[in-house]
Phi, psi and omega in degrees: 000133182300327182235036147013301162271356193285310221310331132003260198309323171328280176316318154346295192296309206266345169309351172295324222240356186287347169271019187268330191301330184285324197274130188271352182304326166322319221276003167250332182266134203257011166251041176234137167344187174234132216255061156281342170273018147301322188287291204269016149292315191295318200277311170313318211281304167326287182289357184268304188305276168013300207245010150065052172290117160264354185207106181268133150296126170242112178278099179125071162278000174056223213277343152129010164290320162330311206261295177311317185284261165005270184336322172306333197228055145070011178284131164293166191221124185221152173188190191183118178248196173260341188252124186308277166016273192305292184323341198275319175301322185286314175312298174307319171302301187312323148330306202276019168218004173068044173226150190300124211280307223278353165292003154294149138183161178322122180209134161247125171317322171282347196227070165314018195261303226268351191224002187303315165335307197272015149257027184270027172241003182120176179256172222253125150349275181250153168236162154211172194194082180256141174044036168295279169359286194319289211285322193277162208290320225198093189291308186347273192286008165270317179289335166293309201299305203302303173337333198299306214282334175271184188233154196307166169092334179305164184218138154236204196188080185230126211255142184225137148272127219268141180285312187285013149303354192272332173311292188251057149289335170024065146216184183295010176273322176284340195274300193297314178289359147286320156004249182274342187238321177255004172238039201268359196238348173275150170327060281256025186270308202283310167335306232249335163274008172274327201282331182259356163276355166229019163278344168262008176230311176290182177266084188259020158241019159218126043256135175335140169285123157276073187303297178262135143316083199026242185251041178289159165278345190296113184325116182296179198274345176276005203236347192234144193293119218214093190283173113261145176223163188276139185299314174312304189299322190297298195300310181290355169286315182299297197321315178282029165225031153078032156245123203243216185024046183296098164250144185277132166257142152254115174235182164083037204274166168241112159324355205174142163323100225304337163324340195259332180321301210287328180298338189193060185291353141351271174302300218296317169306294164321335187273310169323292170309323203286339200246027188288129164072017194291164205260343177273087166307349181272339157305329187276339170294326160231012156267000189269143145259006176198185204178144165246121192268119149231135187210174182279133137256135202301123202296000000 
């Protein structure tokens, strides 16, 4: 990773409090995180069941709930991250459930030397990869690396933010992606009368810069390379890595512009919950902020 260590020191920062992301006790108070990685656990929990995987990888594990809730319905389970922290948390979880710690251990994804160990029993059914993507330089060759690690026939589950959640946010998150991504190719004369016209029509004081990691010195997620990527583009980054059966999963939807949130956080939470996992899949390309690709690697 081009900044490595912030992203570290991030994760790092966040590892005490990051299983709160999970807890469904949460998922109604609305002065609580909003409980999206809980979703896209169910949806991970689902296709794993499905397809009946028995021995899974996890690349990133932060503190280590995934991989023990997997682990309940008889999946072996391994995995591996960048963050002491985090790994330390994942040991621990892994105890508190009576499996082994030593299936954890230090990995960086860009750097196959380092994680080359946890094959020495074979390649993994299944992979997953939450909240990876966002931080590395060079999808090409990470997504070559993830590929290594399963065997044909393998599935993976690997999750991104989706940009094109930035159309309805009507903030500086819309400013940049007309920008830079659909106008990225105009005249920067003209560009720059697009730039002052919607900068008078959007919310360009939101969403607050994530300077910090709650009162840590450690770099907020806006300080650290935090990718967004197009749901379009994403399917033809797998096809060119030898993967089929590709489908998009949506979690995380928004009911409403998230700015809007702060006027009725309640309604704005209920409403949220309400269209989580909805049967219309083509809404999620711009009410999701983020999706999990799950495909086949081709025998």
């Amino acid at each position: 990773m081009q900044n490595k260590p912030q992203v570290s020191q991030h994760y790092d920062a966040s590892a005490a409090s990051y299983q709160t992301r999970y807890d469904r006790a949460f998922m109604h108070d609305p002065s609580m995180r909003y409980p999206a990685n809980y979703f896209r656990l169910q949806l991970l929990l689902n296709a794993f069941i499905n397809k009946g995987l028995k021995r899974v990888i996890e690349v990133g594990v932060g503190e280590g709930t995934p991989l023990a809730t997997l682990a309940k319905t008889g999946v072996d389970v391994w995995g591996f991250d960048i963050s002491e922290p985090m790994i330390a948390c994942s040991k621990d979880r892994m105890r508190e459930h009576g499996l082994n710690p030593d299936q954890i251990g230090y990995g960086d994804i860009q750097d196959p030397v380092t994680y080359a160990h946890f094959l020495r029993g074979g390649q993994f059914d299944g992979l997953m990869a939450m909240g990876v993507m966002p931080h590395v330089t060079n999808d090409d060759s990470v997504l070559e690396n993830m590929a290594g690690l399963v065997r044909p026939g393998g599935s993976v589950f690997i999750e991104f933010r989706n940009k094109l959640f930035s159309l309805f946010t009507f903030n500086r998150m819309t400013k940049s992606f007309i920008l830079d991504d659909l106008l990225r190719d105009v005249a920067p004369e003209l560009k720059e009368k697009v730039a002052t016209d919607l900068e008078s029509r959007l919310r360009m004081d939101m969403p607050p810069v994530r300077t910090r990691v709650d009162q840590s010195n450690a770099p907020g997620y806006d300080q650290i390379l935090s990718k967004f990527h197009n749901p379009f583009e994403v399917a033809e980054l797998f096809k060119r890595h030898g993967f089929v059966d590709i489908q998009l999963r949506w979690y995380h939807y928004h009911p409403a512009m998230p700015y809007l949130a702060a006027e009725d956080p309640s309604l704005f939470r209920e409403e949220a919950l309400a269209l989580e996992h909805e049967a219309s899949n083509w809404r999620g390309y711009f009410l999701c902020s983020a999706f999990v690709v799950e495909a086949v690697k081709r025998l």
